[in-house]
KOLBA-142905 format. One line per 2 residues: number of its first residue (from 1); for each residue z, y, x of C-alpha. Coordinates in nm, 4 decimals. Layout:
<recs>
NUM) Z/Y/X  ...
</recs>
This chain:
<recs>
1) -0.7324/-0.6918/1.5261  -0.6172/-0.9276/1.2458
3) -0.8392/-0.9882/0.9892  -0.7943/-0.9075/0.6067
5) -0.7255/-1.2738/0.5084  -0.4438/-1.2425/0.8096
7) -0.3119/-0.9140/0.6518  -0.2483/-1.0728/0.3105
9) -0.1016/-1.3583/0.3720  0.2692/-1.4078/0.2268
11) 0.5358/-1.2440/0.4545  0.9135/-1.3139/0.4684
13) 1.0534/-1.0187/0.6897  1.3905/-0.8804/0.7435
15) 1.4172/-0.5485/0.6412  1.7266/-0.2851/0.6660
17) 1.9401/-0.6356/0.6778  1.7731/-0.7975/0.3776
19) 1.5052/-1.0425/0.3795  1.2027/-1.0008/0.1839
21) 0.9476/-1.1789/0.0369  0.6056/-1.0444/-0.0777
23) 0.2706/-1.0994/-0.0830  0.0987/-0.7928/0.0360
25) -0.2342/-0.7140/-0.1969  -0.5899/-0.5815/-0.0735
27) -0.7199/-0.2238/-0.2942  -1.0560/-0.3597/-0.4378
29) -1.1939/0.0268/-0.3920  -1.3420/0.0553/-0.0837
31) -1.4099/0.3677/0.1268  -1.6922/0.4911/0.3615
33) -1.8009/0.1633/0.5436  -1.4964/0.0012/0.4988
35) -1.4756/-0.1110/0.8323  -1.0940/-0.0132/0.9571
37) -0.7737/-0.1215/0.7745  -0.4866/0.0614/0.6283
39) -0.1490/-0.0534/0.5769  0.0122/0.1414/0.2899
41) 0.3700/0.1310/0.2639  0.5449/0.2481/-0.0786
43) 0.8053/0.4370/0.0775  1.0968/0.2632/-0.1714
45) 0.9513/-0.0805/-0.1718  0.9213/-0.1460/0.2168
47) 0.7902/-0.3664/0.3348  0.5775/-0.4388/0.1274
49) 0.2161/-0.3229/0.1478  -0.1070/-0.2464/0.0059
51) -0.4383/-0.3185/0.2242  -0.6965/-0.0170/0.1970
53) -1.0677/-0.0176/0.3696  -1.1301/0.3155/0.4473
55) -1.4516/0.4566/0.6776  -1.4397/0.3663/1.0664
57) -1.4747/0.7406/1.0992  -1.1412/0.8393/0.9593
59) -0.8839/0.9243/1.1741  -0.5369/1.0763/1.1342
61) -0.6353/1.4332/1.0757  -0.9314/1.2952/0.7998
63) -0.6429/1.0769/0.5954  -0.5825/1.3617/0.3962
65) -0.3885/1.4442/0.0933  -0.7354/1.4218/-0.1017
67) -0.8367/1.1132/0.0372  -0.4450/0.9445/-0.0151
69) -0.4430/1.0871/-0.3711  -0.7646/0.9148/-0.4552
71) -0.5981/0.5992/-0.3244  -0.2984/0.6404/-0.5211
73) -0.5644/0.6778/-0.8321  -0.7393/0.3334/-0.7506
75) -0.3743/0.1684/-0.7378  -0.2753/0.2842/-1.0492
77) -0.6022/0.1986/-1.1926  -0.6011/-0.1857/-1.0293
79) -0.2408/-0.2279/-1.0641  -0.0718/0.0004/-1.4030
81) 0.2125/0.1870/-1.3281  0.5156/0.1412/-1.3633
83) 0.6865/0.2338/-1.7239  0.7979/0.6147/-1.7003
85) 1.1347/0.5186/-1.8689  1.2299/0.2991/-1.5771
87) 1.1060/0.4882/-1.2808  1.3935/0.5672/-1.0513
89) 1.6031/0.3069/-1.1749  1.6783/0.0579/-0.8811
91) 1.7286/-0.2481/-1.0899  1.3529/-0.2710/-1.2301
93) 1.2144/-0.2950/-0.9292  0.9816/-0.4360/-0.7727
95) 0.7331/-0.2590/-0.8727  0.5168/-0.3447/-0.6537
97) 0.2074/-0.3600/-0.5989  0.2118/-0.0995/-0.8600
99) 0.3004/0.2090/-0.7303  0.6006/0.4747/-0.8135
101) 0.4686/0.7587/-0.7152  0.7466/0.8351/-0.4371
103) 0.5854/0.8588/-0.1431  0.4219/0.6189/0.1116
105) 0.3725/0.6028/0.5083  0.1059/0.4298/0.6394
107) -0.0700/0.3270/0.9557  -0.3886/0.2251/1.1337
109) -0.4070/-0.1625/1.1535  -0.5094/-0.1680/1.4897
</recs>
């Protein structure tokens, strides 16, 4: 498994035909023990990524709405939010690693 350092180190991937460039950012709240990763994935900024420690008891079922809104919270509260007046607008972004409130997908970082 790669370790956290690994994770957040600055990525230049091809994505849909573009390339990107981003450094992905680590969520200073942690959850349970910590001990597994999450790779979040703002659904309109991907690839980018934020890098969540959540308990090494969670699994798919346990990642639930309550658990990803509270993670949400802590992004908005590390990061701001975007201004309301530009959300939806494609030419502000990046917003990242602030979040939009669209929608993410994640995944184990295994």
């Amino acid at each position: 498994m790669p370790t956290v350092a690994e994770l957040l180190e600055p990525q230049r991937i091809k994505h849909w035909g573009e390339v990107c460039e981003f450094t992905p950012v680590l969520l200073g709240k942690v959850y349970g023990d910590g001990q597994q990763l999450l790779k979040l994935f703002p659904i309109n900024e991907r690839p980018r990524y934020w890098i969540v420690r959540i308990d090494s008891s969670c699994d798919r079922d346990q990642l639930c709405e309550d658990l990803l809104d509270d993670i949400y919270e802590a992004i908005d509260e590390q990061f701001g939010t975007p201004p309301e007046e530009d959300l939806g607008i494609g030419d502000e972004r990046p917003y990242f690693p602030s979040y939009d409130g669209e929608g993410t997908s994640w995944h184990f970082v295994r």
